[in-house]
N, C-alpha and C positions, 0 to 999 in steps of 0.2 A: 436540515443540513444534509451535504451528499458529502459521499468521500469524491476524491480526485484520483481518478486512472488516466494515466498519458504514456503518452511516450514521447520524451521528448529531444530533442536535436541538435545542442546546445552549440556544437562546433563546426557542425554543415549545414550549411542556411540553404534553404528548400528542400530538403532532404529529407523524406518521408520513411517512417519501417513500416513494412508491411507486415502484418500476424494474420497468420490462420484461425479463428476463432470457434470455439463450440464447447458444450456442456455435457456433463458428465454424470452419472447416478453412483459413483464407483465409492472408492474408500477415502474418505478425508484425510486431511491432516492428523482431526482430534476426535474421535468418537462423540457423534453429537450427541447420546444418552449419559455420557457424561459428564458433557458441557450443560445440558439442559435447553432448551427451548428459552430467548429471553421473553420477555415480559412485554407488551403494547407500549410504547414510548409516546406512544402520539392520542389523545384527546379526540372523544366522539365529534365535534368539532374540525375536525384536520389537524389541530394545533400541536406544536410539542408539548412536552408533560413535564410540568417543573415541581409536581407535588412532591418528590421523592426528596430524598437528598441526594441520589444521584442515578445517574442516568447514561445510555452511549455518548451524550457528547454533553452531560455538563454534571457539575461537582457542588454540592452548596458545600461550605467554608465558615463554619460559627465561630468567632472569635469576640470577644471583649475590645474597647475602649476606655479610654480614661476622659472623662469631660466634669465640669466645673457645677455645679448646681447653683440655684439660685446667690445662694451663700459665699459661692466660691471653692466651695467645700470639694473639695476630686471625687467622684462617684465612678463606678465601673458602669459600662450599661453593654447589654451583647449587642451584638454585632455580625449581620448577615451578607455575604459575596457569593454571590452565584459567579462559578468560572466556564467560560464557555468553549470547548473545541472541539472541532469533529472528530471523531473514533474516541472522545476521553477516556473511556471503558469497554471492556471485554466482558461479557455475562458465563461467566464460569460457577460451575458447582451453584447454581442458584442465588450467584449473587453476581452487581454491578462491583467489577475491581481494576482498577487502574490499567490501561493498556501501556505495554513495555515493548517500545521499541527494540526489538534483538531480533537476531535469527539466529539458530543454532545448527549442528550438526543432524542429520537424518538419514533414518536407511535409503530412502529412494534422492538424496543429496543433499539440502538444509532446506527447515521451514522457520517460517515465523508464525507461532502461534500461540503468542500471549495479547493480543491484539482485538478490535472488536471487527477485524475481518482478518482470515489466515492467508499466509501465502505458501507455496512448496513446490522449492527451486529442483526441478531434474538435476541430474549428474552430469548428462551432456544437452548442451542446450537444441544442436542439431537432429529433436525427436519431435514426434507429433505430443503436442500436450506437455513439453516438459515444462511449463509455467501454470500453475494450477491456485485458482483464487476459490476461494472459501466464503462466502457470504456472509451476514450476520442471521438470515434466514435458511441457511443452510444450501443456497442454491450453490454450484459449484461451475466455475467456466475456467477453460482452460486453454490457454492460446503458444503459440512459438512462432518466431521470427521467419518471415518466408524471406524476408531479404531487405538494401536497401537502395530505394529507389528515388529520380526525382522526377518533381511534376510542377511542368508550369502549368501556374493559375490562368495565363492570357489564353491558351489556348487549349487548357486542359490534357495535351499530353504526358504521358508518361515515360520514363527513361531509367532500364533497370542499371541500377549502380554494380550494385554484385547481391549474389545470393548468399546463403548462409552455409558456414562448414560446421564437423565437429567441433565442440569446444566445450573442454570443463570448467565447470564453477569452481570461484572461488567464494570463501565466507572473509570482509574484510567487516570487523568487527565495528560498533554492534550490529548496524543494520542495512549491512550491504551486500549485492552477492557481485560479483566479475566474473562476464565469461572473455576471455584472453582469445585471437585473435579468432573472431567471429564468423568475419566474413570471408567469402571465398576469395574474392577479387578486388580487397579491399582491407587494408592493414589497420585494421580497425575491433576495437574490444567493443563490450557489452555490460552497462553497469545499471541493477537494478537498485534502486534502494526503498527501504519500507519504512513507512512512517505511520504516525496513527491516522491521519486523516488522508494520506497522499500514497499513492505507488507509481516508481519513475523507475522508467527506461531513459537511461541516455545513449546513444550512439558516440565512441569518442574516438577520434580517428587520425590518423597522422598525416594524412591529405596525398599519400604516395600510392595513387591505384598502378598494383605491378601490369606493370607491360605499358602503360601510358606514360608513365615520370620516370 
């Protein structure tokens, strides 16, 4: 199973964000010696691992039934649901425990780090780096918006829309951050939101580029 990194475009059709991309050795979210190192999820084979009771992206579920026996007689008998979604668990403290969509307040501006991959949203989004993704292997990449541009497919050109200005995050609870008018030349916010299996950018725009409309 992968997670899902996008960025996506919801209300300007062809409209591509550019990021700046690259990785980091610096200071995480969550101190990985406290987090721990998780566990081989994956089978000498290549395969997933369904031995456990649970695992990053699935949960076994032991419950009872009521069914009828030969007699008619109601018997209980157990009853096993393996439940499957990508990030279902974060590996904390030496153990697989339910990943929680939230972001919260943080010194360098809010993270989400109850998750089986961390996020940690900068203060102002116009820095090098102020978007920082946290791995479940502890790699750490960290990218920010150079701008928003569009590009036809037929001909493969490009055409810059506007670049990117200062702008502070906002936390819109539980798992969203806003950055409020983003772009330089283009009256347009910034809305990340974090989920366990998915992280989304959307560009959301009011279609008024100043000096054109």
């Amino acid at each position: 199973m992968r997670l899902h990194f996008s960025q996506t475009h919801r209300l300007l059709a062809g409209a591509i964000l550019a990021l700046a991309l690259g990785t980091d050795a610096g200071i995480s979210v969550v101190k990985s010696a406290e987090r721990g190192a998780p566990p081989s999820y994956v089978t000498g084979q290549g395969e997933y691992d369904f031995s456990s009771p649970s695992g990053p992206h699935h949960r076994r579920v032991e419950t009872t039934v009521t069914v009828s026996d030969p007699n008619g007689i109601p018997v209980e008998k157990p009853s096993r649901v393996i439940q499957l979604a990508a990030g279902l668990h974060d590996f904390d403290a030496g153990q697989w425990k339910p990943s929680v969509e939230l972001i919260g307040p943080h010194p360098r501006g809010a993270a989400a780090e109850q998750g089986f991959y961390q996020v940690l949203f900068g203060k102002n989004l116009n820095r090098a780096g102020s978007i920082e993704l946290i791995l479940p292997d502890g790699q750490k990449q960290k990218n920010h918006p150079l701008g928003l541009y569009y590009y036809d497919r037929q001909t493969g050109a490009w055409v810059k829309i506007s670049g990117t200005q200062d702008s502070e995050g906002w936390i819109l609870p539980p798992h969203r951050v806003l950055y409020r008018n983003a772009f330089a030349d283009l009256r347009a916010d910034l809305l990340y939101t974090y989920e366990k299996g998915r992280f989304e950018a959307d560009v959301i725009p009011d279609l008024k580029i100043r000096g054109v409309f």
